[in-house]
C-alpha positions as CSV (number, residue, x, y, z in Angstrom):
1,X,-27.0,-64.8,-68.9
2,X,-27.6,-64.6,-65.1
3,X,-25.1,-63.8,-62.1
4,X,-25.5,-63.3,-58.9
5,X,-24.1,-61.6,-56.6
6,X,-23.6,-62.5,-52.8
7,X,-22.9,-59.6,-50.6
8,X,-21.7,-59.3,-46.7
9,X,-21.1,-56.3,-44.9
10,X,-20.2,-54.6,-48.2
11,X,-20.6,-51.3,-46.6
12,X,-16.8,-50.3,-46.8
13,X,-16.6,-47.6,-49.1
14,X,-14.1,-49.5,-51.4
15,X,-16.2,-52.4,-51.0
16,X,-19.2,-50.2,-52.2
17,X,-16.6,-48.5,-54.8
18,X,-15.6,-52.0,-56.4
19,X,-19.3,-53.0,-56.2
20,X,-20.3,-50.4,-58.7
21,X,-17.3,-51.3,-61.1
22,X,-18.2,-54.9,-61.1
23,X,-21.9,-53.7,-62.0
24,X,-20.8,-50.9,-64.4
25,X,-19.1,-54.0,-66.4
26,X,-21.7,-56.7,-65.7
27,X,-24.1,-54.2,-67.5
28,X,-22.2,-53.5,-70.7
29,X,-21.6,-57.1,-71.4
30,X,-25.1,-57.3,-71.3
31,X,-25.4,-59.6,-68.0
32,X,-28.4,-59.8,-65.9
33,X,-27.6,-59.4,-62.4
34,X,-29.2,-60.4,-58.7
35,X,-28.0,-59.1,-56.1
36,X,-28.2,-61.1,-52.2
37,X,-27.7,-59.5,-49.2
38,X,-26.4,-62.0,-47.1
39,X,-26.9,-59.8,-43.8
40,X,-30.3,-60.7,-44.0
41,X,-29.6,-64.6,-44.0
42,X,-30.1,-66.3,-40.2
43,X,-27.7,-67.6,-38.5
44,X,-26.8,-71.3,-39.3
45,X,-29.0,-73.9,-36.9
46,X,-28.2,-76.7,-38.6
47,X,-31.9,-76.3,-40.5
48,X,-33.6,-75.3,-44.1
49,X,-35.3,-72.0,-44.3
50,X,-37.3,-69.5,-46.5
51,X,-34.3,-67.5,-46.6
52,X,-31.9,-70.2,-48.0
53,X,-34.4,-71.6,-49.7
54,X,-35.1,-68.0,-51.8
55,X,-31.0,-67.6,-52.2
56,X,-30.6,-71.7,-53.7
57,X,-33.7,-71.2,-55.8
58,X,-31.6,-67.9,-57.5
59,X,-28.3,-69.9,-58.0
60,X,-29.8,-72.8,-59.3
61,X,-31.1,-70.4,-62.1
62,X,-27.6,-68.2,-62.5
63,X,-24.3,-69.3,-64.7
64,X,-21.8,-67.9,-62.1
65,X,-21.7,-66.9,-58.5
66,X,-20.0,-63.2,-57.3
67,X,-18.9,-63.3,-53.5
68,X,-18.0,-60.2,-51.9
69,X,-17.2,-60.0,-48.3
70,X,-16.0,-57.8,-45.6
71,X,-13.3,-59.6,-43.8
72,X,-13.2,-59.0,-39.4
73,X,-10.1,-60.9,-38.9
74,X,-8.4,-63.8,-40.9
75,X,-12.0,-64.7,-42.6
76,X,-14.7,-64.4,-44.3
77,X,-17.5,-62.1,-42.5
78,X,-19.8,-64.2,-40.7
79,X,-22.8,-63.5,-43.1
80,X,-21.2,-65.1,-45.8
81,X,-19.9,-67.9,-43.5
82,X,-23.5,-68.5,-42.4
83,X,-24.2,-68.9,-46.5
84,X,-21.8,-71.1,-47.0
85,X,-23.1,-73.3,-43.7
86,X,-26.4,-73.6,-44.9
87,X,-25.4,-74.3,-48.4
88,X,-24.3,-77.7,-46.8
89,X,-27.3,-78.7,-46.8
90,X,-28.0,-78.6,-50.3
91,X,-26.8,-81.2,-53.4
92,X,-23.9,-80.2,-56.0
93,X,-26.2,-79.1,-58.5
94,X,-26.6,-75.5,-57.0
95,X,-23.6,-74.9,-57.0
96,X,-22.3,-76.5,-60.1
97,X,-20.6,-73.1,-61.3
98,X,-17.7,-70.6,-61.3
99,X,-17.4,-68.2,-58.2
100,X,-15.6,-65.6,-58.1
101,X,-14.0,-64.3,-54.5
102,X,-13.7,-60.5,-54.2
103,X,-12.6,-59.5,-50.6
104,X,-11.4,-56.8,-48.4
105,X,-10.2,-56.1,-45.2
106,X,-8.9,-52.9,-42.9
107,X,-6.4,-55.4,-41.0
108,X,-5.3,-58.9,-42.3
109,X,-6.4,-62.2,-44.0
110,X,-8.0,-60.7,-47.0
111,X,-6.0,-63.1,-49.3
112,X,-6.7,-66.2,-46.3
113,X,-10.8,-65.2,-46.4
114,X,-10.5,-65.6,-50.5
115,X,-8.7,-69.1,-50.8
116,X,-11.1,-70.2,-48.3
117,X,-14.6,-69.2,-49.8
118,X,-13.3,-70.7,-53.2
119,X,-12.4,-74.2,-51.1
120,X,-15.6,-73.8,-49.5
121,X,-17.2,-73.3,-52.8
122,X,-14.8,-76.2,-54.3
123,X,-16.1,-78.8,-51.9
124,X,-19.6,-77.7,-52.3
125,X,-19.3,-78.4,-55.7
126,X,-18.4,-75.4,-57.7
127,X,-15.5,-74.2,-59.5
128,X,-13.2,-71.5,-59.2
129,X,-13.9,-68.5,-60.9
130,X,-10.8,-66.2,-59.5
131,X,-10.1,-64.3,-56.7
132,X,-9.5,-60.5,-56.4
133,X,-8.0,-59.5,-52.6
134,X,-7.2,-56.0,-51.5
135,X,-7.2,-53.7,-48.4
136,X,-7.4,-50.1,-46.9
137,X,-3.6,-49.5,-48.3
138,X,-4.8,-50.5,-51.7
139,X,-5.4,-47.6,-54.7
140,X,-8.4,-47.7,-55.1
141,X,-7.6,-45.6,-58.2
142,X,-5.3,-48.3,-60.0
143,X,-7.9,-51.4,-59.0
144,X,-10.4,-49.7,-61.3
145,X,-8.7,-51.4,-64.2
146,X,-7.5,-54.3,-62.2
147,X,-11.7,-54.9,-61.0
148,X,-12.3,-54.6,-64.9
149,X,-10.4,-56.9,-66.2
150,X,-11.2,-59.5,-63.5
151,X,-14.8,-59.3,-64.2
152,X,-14.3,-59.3,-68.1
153,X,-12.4,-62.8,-67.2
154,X,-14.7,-64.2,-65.2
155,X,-17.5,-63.8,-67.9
156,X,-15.6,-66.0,-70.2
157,X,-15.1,-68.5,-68.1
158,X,-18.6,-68.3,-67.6
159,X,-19.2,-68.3,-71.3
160,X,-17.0,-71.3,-72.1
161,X,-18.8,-73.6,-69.8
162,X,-15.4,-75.5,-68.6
163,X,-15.0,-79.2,-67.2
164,X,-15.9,-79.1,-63.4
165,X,-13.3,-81.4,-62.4
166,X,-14.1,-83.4,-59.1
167,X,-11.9,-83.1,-56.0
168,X,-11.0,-85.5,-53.4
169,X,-12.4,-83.3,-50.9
170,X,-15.5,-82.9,-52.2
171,X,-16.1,-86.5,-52.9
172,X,-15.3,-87.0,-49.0
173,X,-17.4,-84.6,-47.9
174,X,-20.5,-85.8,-50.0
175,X,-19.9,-89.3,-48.9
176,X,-20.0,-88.5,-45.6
177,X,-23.2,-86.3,-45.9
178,X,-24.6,-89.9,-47.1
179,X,-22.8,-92.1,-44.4
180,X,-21.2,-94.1,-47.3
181,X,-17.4,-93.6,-46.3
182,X,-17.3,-98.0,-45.1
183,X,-16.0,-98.3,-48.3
184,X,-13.3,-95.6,-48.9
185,X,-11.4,-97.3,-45.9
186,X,-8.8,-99.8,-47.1
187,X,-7.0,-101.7,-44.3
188,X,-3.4,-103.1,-46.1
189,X,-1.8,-106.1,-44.2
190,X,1.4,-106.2,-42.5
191,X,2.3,-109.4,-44.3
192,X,1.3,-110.6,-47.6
193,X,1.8,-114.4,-47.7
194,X,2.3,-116.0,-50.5
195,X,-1.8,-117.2,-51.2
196,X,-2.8,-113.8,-50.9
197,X,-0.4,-112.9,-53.8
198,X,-1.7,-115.1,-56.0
199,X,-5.4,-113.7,-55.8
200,X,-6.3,-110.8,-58.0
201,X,-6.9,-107.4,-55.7
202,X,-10.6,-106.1,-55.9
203,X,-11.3,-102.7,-54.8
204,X,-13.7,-99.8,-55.0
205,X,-12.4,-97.3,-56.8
206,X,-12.3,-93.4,-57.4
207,X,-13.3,-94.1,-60.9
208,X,-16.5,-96.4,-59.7
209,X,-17.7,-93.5,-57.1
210,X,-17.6,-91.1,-59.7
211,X,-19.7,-93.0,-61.9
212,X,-21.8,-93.7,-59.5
213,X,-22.3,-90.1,-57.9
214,X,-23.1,-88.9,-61.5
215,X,-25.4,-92.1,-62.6
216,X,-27.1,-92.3,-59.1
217,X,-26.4,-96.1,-59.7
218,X,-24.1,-98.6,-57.6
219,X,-21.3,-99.5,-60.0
220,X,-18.7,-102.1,-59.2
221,X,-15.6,-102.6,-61.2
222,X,-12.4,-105.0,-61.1
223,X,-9.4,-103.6,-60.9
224,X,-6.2,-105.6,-62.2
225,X,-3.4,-105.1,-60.3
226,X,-0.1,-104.4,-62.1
227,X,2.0,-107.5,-62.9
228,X,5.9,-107.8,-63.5
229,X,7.8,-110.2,-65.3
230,X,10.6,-111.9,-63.9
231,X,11.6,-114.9,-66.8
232,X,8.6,-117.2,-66.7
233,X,7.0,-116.1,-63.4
234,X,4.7,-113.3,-62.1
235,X,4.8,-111.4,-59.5
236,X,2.0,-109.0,-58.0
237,X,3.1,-105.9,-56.8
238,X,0.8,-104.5,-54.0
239,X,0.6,-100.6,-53.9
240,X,-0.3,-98.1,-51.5
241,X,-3.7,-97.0,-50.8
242,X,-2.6,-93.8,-52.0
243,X,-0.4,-94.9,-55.2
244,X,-3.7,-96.6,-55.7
245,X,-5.7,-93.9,-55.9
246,X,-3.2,-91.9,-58.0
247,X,-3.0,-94.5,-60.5
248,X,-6.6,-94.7,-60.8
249,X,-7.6,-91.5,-61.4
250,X,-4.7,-91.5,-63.7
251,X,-6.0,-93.9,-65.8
252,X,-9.7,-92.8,-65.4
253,X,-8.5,-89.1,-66.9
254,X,-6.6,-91.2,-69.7
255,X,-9.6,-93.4,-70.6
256,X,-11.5,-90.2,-70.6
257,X,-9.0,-88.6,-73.6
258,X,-8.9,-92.0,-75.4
259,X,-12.6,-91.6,-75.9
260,X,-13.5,-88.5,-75.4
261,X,-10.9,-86.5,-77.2
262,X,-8.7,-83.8,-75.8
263,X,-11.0,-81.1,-77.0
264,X,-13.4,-81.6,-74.0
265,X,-10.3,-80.9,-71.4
266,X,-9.2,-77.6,-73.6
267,X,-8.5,-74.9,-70.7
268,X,-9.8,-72.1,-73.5
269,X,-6.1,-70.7,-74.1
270,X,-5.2,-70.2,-77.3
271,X,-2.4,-72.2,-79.1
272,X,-1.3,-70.7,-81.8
273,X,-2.1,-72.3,-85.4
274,X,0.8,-73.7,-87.9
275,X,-0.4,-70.8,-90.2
276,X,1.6,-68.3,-87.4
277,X,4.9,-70.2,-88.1
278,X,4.7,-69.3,-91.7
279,X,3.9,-65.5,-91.6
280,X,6.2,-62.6,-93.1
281,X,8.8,-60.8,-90.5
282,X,7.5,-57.7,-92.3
283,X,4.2,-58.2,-90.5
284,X,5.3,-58.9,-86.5
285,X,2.6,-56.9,-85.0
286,X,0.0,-58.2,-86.7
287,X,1.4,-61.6,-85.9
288,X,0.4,-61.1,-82.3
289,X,-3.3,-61.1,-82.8
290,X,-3.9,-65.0,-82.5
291,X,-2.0,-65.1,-79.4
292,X,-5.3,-63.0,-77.5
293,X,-8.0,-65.6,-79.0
294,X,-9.8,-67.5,-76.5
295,X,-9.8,-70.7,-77.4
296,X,-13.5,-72.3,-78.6
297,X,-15.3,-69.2,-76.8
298,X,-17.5,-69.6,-80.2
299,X,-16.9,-72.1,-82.9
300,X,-19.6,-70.8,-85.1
301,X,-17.8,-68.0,-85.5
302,X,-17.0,-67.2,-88.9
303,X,-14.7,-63.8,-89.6
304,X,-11.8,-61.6,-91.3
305,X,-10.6,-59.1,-90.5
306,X,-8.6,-56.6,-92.1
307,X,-6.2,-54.6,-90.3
308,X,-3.8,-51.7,-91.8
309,X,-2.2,-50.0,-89.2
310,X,-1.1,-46.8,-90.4
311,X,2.1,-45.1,-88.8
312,X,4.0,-48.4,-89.2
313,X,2.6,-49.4,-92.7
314,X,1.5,-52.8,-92.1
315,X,-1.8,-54.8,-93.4
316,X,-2.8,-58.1,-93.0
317,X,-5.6,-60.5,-92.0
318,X,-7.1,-61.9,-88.8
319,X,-9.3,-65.6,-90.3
320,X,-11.8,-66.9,-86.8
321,X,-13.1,-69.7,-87.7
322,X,-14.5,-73.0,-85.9
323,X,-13.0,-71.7,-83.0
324,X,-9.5,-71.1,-84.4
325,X,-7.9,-68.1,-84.8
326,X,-4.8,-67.4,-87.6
327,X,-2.6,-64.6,-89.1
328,X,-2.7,-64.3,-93.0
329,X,-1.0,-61.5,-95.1
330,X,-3.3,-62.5,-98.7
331,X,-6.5,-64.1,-98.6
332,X,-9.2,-65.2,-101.4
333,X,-12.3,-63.3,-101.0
334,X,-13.6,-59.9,-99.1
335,X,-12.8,-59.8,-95.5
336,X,-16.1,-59.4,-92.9
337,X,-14.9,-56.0,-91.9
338,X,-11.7,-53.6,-92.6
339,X,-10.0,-51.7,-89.7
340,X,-7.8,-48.8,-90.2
341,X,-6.0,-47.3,-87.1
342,X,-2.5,-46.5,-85.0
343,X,-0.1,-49.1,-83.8
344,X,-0.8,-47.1,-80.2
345,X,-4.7,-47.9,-80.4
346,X,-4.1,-51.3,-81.2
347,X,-1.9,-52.0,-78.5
348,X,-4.9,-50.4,-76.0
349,X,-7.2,-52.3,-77.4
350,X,-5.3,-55.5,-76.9
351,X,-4.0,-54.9,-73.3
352,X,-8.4,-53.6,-72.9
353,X,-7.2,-50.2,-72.3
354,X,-9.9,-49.4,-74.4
355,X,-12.5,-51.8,-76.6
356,X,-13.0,-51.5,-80.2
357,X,-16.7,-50.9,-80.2
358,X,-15.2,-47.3,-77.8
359,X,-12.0,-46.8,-80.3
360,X,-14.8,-46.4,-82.7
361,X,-17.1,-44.1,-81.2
362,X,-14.1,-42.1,-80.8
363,X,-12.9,-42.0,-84.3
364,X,-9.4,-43.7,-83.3
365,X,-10.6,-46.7,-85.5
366,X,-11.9,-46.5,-88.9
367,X,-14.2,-49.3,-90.1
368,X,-15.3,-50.4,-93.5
369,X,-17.8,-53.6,-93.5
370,X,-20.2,-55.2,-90.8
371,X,-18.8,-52.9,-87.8
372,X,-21.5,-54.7,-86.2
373,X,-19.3,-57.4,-84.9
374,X,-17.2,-54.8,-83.2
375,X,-18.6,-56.0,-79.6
376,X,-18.2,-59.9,-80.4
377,X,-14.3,-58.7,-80.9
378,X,-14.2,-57.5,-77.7
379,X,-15.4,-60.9,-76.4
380,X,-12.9,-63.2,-78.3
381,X,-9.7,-61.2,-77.5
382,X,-8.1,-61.4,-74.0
383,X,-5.6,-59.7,-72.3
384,X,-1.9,-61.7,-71.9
């Protein structure tokens, strides 16, 4: 996997500082990473360059996007403003992706600079990948953990490969980039009379201009407007422009389920099994487990696990499998791995205190089986 990283005026030294956190993580989960220094881009002219050109090329070719920025006064620096300028210039694709904001500033507007790169970002056609805000008056020494688990976040997001759900804003701004906005204006009459009541409405729709922005096709579709039935006559009722739209997109996302299924709009948060319901009292921490899966991170995945936890006496089983995860107290069969440890290193390993591959390197947990897997377990557990 491939991130880049987008850098302006990170010079800072808890810019720098969080820099070499994100980069210590990045590494152990085994992520290649480019860094951009955006202080070398132009300024924005309105025009393509080599620069751009170099920095497009690298996100076209990366899963997720980093942004770090140094923020003057209420924004983004102009380096990274500059980026997201030129980036105008380019089609959805590049930026097809979740970004995630990191940025800091000696005044104010650290939090403003943040929401506003991942609008940018949004209307450019990306997602949001998170946002992590903080300033001079900030300890440094408490972010550590806070930077951490951030980063470990954004990489399974990254991994799961979520919906990129598209926003009015960004439809907008790409229509107007193609001078096609003619039909997006709906002019309602003051007065319906009585002829024009009786003629079925026909209208471009949100629904048809997302087809047609993702088929590169022109797509026209009728839309039936809603009827109500008074004895033995009908009535049309006319709606808004905007309870139009609402109702459209409504029914787009609902046609989208009917066919699709509700697996493709899973968020990746875990809901826990039946099988949860039905486990022992004697067995509560244990219990707990399922509750940290991420959702579908990897449906192939095929494991139990065997915990004991020794100072309160309890044992059971952890059963991952296509992309579930459940609590079991007896199974059939040999568990992938067994686990022996404290209720105290189980709890750090579940708030990511510490990772299990670390517990055991440090002899705090005891492992019988494929401890192999140790580092996937670190992957399909979050923090709550």
């Amino acid at each position: 996997m491939k991130i880049t990283l987008l850098l302006a005026q990170c010079t800072p030294e808890p810019l720098i500082y969080s820099l070499n956190i994100i980069l210590k993580v990045l590494k152990e989960l085994d992520v290649e990473v480019h860094k951009i220094e955006l202080n070398k881009l132009p300024y924005f002219d309105g025009k393509k360059n080599k620069e751009i050109e170099k920095v497009m090329q690298t996100l076209a070719e990366s899963k997720g996007v980093i942004a770090m920025t140094m923020v003057p006064m209420l924004s983004m620096h102009g380096a990274m403003q500059s980026f997201f300028d030129s980036a105008t210039l380019y089609e959805d694709y590049y930026f097809n992706k979740p970004l995630l904001a990191v940025t800091y500033s000696e005044w104010l507007g650290e939090q403003e600079a943040a929401n506003l790169m991942l609008r940018c970002w949004n209307i450019l056609g990306g997602t949001d990948g998170g946002k992590l805000f903080f300033n001079k008056q900030t300890d440094m020494t408490q972010m550590q953990e806070r930077l951490e688990r951030e980063v470990e976040d954004f990489y399974r997001l990254v991994k799961q490969e979520r919906m990129n759900v598209i926003s009015s804003e960004r439809f907008i701004f790409y229509g107007m980039k193609k001078g096609n906005l003619s039909h997006l204006i709906q002019e309602e009459p003051s007065v319906t009379t009585e002829i024009e009541k009786e003629k079925p409405v026909e209208i471009r729709s949100f629904a048809d201009l997302i087809r047609e922005e993702a088929n590169k096709k022109q797509v026209s579709t009728e839309i039936d407007t809603d009827v109500e039935k008074r004895g033995e006559s009908e009535h049309i009722i006319n709606l808004s422009t905007k309870e139009q739209t609402i109702k459209e997109i409504a029914n787009l996302l609902q046609r989208e389920v009917d066919e699709e299924g509700f697996k493709e709009f899973n968020t990746g948060i875990y809901t826990r099994p039946p099988q949860f319901l039905g486990a022992n009292a004697n067995s509560k921490r244990l219990q707990q487990i399922p509750h940290y899966f991420i959702a579908q991170f990897d449906k192939e995945l095929d494991l139990i696990l065997r915990y004991h936890i020794t100072d309160i006496e309890e044992e059971g089983y952890i059963i991952i499998k296509d992309g579930d995860c459940w609590f079991k107290e007896e199974i059939d069969g040999s568990p992938t791995v067994e686990m022996i440890l404290s209720e105290e290193v189980l709890q750090s390993i579940l708030t990511k205190k510490i990772t299990y591959q670390k517990a055991f390197m440090l002899g705090k947990l005891k492992v019988k089986g494929n401890f192999a897997i140790l580092p996937k377990l670190d992957q399909v557990f979050k923090t709550l």
